[in-house]
C-alpha positions as CSV (number, residue, x, y, z in Angstrom):
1,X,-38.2,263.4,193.9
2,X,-36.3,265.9,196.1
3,X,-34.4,267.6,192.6
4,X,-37.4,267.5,190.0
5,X,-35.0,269.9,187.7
6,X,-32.5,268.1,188.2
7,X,-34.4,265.0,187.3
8,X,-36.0,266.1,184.4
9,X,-32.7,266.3,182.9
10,X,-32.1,262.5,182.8
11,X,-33.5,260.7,179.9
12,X,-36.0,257.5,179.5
13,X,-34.4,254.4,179.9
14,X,-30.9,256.1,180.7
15,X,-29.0,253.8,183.2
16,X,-27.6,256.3,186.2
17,X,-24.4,255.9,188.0
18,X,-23.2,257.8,191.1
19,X,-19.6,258.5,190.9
20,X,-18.7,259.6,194.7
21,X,-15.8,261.8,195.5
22,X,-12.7,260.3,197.0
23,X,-14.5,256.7,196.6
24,X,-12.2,255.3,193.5
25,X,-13.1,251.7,193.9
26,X,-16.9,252.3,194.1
27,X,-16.8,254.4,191.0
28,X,-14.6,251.8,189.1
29,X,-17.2,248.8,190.4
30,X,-20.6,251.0,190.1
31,X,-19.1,251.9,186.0
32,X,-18.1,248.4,185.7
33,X,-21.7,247.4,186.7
34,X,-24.0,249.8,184.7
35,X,-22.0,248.2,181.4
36,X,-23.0,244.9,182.1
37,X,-26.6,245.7,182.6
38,X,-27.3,249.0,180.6
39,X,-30.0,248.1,177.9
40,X,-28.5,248.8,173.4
41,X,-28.3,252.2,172.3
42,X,-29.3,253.6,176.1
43,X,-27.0,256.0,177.1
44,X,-25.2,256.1,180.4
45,X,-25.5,259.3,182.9
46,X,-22.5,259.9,185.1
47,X,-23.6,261.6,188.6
48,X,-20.6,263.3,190.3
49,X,-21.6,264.1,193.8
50,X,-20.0,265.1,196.7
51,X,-20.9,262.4,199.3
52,X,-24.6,260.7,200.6
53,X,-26.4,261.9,203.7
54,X,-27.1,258.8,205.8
55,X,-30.5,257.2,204.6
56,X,-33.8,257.9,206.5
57,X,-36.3,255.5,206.5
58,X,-39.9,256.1,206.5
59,X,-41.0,252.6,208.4
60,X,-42.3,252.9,211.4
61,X,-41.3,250.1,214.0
62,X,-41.1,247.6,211.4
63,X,-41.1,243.8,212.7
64,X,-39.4,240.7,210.6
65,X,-41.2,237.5,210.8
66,X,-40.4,233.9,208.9
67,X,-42.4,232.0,207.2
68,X,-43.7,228.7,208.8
């Protein structure tokens, strides 16, 4: 949603996979992982990207409860 261009060049169905720089055993697991579960005939989209930004959350004061 932040990179609609950049979105818009990813196809239907095509199974994504961040490859992360420096981060050799997360791109070797991630690859491994899209194989097992990409659909036939979808084709797989490799993502090179520098690093991640920690993740924001949009929740506000959320509160975990169990079930009874």
């Amino acid at each position: 949603m932040e990179h609609p261009v950049f979105a818009e060049k990813i196809p239907l169905g095509a199974t994504v996979v961040l490859q992360l720089e420096g981060e050799d055993a997360f791109n070797k697991w991630a690859r491994k992982i899209a194989g097992l579960h990409r659909g036939k005939d979808e084709p797989i989209l490799f993502v090179q990207v520098k690093g991640l930004r920690p993740p924001k959350s949009r929740l506000i004061r959320p509160v975990i409860a169990r079930s009874a």
